[in-house]
C-alpha positions in Angstrom: 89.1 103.6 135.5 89.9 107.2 137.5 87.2 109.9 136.0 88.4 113.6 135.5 86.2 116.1 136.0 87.3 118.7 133.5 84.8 121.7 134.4 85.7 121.1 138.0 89.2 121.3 137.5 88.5 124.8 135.5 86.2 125.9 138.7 89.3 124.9 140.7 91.8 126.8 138.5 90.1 130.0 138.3 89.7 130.0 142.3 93.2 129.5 142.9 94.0 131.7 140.3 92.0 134.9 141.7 93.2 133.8 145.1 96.7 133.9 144.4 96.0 137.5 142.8 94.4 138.7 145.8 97.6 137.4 147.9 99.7 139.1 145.1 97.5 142.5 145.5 98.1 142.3 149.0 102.0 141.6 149.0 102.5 144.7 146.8 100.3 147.3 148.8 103.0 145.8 151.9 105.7 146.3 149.6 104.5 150.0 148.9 104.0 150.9 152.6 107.6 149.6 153.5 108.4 151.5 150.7 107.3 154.5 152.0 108.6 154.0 155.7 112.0 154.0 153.9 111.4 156.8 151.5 110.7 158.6 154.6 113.8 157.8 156.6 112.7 155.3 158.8 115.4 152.1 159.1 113.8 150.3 161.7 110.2 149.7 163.7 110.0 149.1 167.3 107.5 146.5 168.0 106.7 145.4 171.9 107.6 142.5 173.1 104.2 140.7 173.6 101.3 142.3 171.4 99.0 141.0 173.8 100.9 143.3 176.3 100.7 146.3 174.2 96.8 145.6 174.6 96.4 145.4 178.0 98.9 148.6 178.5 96.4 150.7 175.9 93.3 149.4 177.9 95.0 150.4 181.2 95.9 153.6 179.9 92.0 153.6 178.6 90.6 152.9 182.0 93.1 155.8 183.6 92.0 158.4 181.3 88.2 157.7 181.9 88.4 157.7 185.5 91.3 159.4 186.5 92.3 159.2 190.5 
């Protein structure tokens, strides 16, 4: 006959619960930043194409600064 383990399920419930409300808590500082990119006028974000690429432009940029030609 299957067991139940009722004060694991409780351990289980309470985890997922405080996870969820730290994915919830997350989601609405987001919302809250987006909300103040509109408040402030801005429509749109232009993102590169690659992040990777934004990187390696920064570090090149890094490397001209310190040791300029």
């Amino acid at each position: 006959m299957p067991v139940v383990d009722v004060e694991e399920n409780i351990k289980k419930l309470v985890a997922n619960i405080e996870q969820m409300s730290q994915e919830i808590f997350r989601l609405q500082g987001m919302l809250q930043t987006f909300e103040g990119f509109k408040k402030g006028g801005l429509k749109t974000i232009d993102l590169p194409n690659d992040p990777n690429q934004a990187q390696e432009s920064a570090e090149q940029l890094e490397s001209i600064q310190e040791k300029p030609e």
